[in-house]
C-alpha positions in Angstrom: 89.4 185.7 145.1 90.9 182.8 147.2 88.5 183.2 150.0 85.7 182.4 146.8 87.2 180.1 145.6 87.8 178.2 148.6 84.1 178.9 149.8 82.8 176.9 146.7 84.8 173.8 147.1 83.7 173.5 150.3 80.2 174.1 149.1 80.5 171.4 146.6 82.1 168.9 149.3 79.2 169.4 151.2 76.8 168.6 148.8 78.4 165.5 147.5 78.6 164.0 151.2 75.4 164.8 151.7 74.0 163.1 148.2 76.1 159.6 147.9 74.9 159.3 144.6 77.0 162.2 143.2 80.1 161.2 145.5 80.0 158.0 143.4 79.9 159.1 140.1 82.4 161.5 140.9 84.9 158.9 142.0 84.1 156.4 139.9 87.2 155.8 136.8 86.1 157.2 133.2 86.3 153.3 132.3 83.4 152.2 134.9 81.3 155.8 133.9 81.4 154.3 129.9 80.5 151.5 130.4 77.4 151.6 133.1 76.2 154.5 130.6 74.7 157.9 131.3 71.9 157.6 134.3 74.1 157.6 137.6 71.8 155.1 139.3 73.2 152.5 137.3 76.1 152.0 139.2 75.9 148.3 140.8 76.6 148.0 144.2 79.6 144.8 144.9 77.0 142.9 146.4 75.4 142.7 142.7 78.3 142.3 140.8 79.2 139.0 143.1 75.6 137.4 143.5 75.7 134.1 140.8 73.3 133.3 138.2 69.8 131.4 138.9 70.4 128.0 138.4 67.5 128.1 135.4 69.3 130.2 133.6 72.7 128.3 134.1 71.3 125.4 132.7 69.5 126.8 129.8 72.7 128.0 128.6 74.5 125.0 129.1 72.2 122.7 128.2 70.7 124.0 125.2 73.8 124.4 123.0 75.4 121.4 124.2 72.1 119.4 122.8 72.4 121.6 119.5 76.3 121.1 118.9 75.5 117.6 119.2 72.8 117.2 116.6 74.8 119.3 114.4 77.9 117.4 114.9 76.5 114.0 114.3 74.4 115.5 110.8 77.4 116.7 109.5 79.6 113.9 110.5 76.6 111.7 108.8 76.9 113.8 105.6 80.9 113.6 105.8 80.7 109.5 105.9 78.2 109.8 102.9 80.7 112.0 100.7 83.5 109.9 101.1 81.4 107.1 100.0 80.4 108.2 97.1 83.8 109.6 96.3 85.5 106.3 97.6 86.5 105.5 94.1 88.8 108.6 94.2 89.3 109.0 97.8 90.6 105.5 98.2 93.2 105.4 95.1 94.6 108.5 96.5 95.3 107.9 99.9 96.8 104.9 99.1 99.2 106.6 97.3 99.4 109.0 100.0 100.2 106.0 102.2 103.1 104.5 100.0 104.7 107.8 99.3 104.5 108.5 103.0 106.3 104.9 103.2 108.7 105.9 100.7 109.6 108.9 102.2 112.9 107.7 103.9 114.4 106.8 101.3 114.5 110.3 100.1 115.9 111.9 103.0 118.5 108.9 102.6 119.3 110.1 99.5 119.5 113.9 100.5 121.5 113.4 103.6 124.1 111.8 101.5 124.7 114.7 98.8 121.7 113.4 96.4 120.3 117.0 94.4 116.6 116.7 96.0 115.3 116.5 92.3 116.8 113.5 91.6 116.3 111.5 94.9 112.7 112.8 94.9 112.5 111.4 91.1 113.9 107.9 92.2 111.7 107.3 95.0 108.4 107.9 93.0 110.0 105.6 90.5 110.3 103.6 93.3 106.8 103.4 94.7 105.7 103.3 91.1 107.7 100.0 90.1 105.9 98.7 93.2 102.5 99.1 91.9 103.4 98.6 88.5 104.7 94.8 90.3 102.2 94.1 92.7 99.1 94.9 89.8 100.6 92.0 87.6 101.3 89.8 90.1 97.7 90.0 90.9 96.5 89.7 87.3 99.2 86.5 86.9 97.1 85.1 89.9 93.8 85.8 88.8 94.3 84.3 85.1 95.7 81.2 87.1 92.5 80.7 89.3 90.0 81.4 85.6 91.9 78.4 83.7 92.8 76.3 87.0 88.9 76.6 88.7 86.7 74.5 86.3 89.0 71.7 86.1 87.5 70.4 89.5 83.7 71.1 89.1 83.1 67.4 88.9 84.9 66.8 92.7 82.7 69.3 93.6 79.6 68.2 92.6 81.2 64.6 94.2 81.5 66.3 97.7 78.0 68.9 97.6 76.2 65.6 97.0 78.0 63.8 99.7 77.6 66.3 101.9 73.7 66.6 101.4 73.6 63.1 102.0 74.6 62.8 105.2 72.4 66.2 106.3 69.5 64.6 104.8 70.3 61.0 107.4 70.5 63.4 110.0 67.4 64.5 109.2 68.3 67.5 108.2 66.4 68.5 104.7 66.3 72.2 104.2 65.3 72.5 100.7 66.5 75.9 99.9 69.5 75.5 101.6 70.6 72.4 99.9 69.8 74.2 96.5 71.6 77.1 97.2 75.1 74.9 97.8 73.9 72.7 94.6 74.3 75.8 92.5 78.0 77.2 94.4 80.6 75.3 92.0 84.2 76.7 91.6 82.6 78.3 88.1 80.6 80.5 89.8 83.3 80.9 92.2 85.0 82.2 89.4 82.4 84.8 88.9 82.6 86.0 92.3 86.2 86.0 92.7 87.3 87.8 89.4 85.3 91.1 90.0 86.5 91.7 93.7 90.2 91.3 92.3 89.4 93.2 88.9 88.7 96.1 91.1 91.8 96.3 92.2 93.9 95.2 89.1 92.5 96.4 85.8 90.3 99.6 86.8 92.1 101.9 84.3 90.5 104.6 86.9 92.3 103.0 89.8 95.2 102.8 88.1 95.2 106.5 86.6 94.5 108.2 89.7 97.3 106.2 91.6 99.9 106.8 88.8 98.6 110.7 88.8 99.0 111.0 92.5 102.2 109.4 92.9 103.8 111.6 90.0 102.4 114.4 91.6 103.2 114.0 95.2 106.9 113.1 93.6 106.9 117.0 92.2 105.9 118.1 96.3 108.2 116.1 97.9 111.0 118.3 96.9 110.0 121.0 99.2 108.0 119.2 101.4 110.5 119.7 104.4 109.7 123.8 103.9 106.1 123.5 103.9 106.6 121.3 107.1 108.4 123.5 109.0 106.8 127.0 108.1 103.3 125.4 108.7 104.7 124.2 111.8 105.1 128.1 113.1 101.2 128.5 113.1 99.9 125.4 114.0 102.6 123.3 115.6 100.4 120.4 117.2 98.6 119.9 113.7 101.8 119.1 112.1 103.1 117.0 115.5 99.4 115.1 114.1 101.2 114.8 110.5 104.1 113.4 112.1 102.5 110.9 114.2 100.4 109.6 111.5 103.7 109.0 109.1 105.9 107.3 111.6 102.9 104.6 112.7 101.6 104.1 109.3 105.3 103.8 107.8 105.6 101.6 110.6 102.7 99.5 110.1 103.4 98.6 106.2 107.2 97.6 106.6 106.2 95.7 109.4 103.0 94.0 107.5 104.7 94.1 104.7 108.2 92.3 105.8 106.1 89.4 107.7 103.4 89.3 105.2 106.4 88.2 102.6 107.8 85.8 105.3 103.9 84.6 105.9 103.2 84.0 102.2 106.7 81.9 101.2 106.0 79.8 104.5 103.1 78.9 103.1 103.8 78.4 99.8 106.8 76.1 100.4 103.9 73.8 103.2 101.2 73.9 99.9 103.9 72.4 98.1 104.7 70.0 100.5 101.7 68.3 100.8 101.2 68.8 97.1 98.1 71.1 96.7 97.2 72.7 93.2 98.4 76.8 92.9 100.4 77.1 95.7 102.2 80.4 94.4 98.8 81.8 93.9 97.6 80.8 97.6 100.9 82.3 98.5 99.9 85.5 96.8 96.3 85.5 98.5 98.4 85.4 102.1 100.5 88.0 101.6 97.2 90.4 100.0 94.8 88.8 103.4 97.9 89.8 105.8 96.9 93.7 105.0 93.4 92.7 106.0 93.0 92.8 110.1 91.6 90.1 112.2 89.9 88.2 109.1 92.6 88.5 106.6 94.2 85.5 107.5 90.7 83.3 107.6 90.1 84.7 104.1 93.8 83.4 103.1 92.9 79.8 104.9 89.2 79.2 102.5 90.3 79.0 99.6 93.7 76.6 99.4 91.9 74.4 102.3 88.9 73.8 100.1 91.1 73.1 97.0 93.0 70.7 99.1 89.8 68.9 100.0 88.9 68.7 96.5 91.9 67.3 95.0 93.7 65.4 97.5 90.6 64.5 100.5 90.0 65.6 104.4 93.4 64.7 105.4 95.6 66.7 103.1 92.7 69.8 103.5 93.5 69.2 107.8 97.0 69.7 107.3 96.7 72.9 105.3 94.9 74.3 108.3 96.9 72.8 110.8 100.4 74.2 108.8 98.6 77.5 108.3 97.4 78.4 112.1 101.0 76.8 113.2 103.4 79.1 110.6 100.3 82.1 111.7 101.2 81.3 115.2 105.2 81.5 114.8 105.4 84.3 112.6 102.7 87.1 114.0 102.6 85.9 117.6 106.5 84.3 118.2 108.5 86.0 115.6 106.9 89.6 115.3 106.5 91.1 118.5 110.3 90.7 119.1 111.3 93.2 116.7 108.1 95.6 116.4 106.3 95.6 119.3 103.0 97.4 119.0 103.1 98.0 115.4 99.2 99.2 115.0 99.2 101.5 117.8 95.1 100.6 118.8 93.6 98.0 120.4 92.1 95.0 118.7 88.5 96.4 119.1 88.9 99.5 117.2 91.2 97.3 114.2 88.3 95.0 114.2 85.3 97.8 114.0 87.5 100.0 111.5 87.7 96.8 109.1 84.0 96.3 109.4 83.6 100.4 108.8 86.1 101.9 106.1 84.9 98.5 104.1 81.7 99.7 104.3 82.8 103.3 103.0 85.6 102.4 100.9 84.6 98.8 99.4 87.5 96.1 98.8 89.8 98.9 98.6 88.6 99.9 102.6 90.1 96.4 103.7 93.1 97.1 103.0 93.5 100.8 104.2 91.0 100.6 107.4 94.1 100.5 109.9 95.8 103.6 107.6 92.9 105.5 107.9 92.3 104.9 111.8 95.4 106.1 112.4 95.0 109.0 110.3 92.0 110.2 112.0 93.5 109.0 116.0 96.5 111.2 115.0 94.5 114.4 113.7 91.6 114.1 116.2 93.2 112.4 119.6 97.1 112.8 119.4 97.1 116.6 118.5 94.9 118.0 120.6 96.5 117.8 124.4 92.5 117.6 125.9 91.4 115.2 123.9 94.7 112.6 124.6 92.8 111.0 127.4 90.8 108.8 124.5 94.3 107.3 124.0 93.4 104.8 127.0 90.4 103.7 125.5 91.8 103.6 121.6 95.9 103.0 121.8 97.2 99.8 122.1 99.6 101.6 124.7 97.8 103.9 126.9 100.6 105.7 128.6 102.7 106.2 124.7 101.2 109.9 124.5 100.9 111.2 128.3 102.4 114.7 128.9 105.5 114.7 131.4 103.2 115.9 134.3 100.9 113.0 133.4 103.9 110.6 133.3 104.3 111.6 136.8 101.4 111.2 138.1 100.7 107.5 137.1 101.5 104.5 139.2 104.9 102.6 137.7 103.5 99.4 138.6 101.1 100.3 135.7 103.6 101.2 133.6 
């Protein structure tokens, strides 16, 4: 029985080194036989396996979706922009209150770290944030009742300096005659009817106010456990919530900071209106400290309006020396006094503060103005910040390059840069 059995192996061995085909299957790994399927001559040879793809085909793939993701992602970030315009009148109310609550914030964990129940210290900084509102609305509707019973008394200087001014176009020879009936019809009346709307949409829309109130209260109820949420979100997707983080320190950082110098701005100015004896001071003061939210143009928007009083009431040389004491207290406080305690307080460059003004306006209305930095940062920190391959934007965008570099990218760049 041996001798047979050792007669058929070696009959077998013989055939499978005389047919390769068989030798190969035989010796090839169950793994390798499942997948390259039933028919033996299936088997690819390592000089197929390692052979690349025609270029034609590389490039269709690559090509073709790249194109596709593309259009896609530029419809649907079209379709995103449109949504939150339409919604603005609810998205804006409630991110601002997102905003001051996020502001707020340290003052609860004050109160916590010093034996405060978390109900109670999450109670008293809503309160808080909501006797700040509840202040800055009336301040606001103190102002605008001022400018509405303060306006028309000068409609006759007015008319005085429109007609003097047409005058001396007209000897130039210049005689456009739309032109000069277009600045015949401004008057501080219809001043009046321009001004009052764009600062009734921020102090008496019951809607405004209702959804800020609701938000705040709410938010006050999720702050108690907000630390919880943080950290067991923080298990799954740990660089989102390193986003979260980044947002809250820079924009915390960016209203103290605007807010602090915006106060020291506004009683600067006040006490130089008063000085050289212009009308509403207090309420110009108010305008300076709203315009120093407003990036690049705020404080040109804060300038208009006491300068052209000042011309009306006292002449050209009292209207010069508001400009003159605005730019100089301007130039001390955001360029002298500022940057020796904050630093880079924006965190991007003055490009992107000036196009995000121009572009969460456009989405958000007034209301855009004041949040355009807020929501830039909200979107650098979510889209650039958490996401290690898209960091490299950061020296295009930040208004320090190097602040979010990886270790191994720290040493890699040049300290003379630095």
């Amino acid at each position: 029985m041996s001798k047979n059995r050792n007669r058929n192996r070696a009959r077998k061995a013989d055939v499978e080194a005389a047919d390769p085909v068989i030798s190969a299957e035989r010796h090839t790994p169950r793994t390798t036989r499942r997948i390259a399927g039933a028919a033996p001559t299936a088997v690819a040879t390592p000089e197929e396996t390692t052979d690349p793809p025609s270029p034609s085909v590389n490039s269709t793939v690559r090509g073709m979706p790249r194109i596709f993701l593309i259009g896609v992602g530029g419809a649907g970030l079209a379709y995103c922009i449109m949504f939150v315009q339409g919604l603005g009148s609810v998205i804006g109310p409630v991110f601002l209150a997102l905003n001051l609550m996020v502001t707020a914030y340290p003052l609860h964990s004050w109160l916590v770290r010093h034996r405060v129940n978390r109900n109670i210290s999450a109670i008293f900084t809503g309160l808080v944030v909501l006797l700040v509102l509840c202040a800055f609305f009336t301040t606001i509707g103190w102002a605008i009742t001022q400018l509405v019973t303060s306006l028309p008394e000068y409609n006759k200087q007015f008319e005085t300096l429109v007609n003097t001014v047409t005058e001396r176009l007209a000897s130039v020879g210049v005689t456009p005659d739309t032109m000069l009936k277009q600045i015949q019809q401004i008057s501080p009346s219809s001043v009046i009817g321009v001004v009052t709307p764009l600062f009734a949409n921020l102090s008496s829309g019951a809607g405004l106010l209702a959804v800020l109130f609701g938000v705040v209260f709410f938010m006050t109820m999720d702050t108690v456990s907000i630390d919880e949420r943080l950290e067991l979100a923080r298990r799954y997707h740990p660089r989102f919530v390193g986003g979260l983080e980044s947002f809250s320190s820079g924009v915390r950082r960016y209203w103290i900071v605007s807010s602090v110098f915006g106060i020291i701005s506004a009683v600067l100015d006040v006490l130089a209106l008063r000085w050289i004896g212009v009308p509403l001071a207090p309420v110009w003061g108010i305008l300076a400290f709203l315009c120093n939210y407003i990036p690049n143009v705020g404080f040109f928007i804060g300038l208009v309006p006491p300068a052209l009083l000042a011309l009306l009431a006292l002449g050209p040389g009292h209207a010069l020396s508001v400009i003159a004491a605005y730019m100089v207290l301007n130039f001390v406080v955001q360029s002298l006094i500022m940057p020796r305690f904050t630093g880079q307080a924006v965190g991007i460059t003055a490009t992107l503060t000036f196009v995000s003004l121009l572009f969460w306006s456009w989405v958000l209305g007034v209301l855009g103005a004041l949040l355009a930095i807020p929501a830039t940062l909200l979107c650098k920190s979510l889209l650039v910040d958490a996401d290690p391959e898209a960091r490299w934007a950061n020296a295009l965008i930040a208004s320090d390059p190097l602040t979010y570099e990886t270790d191994d990218q720290k040493k890699t760049t040049p300290t003379k840069h630095r």
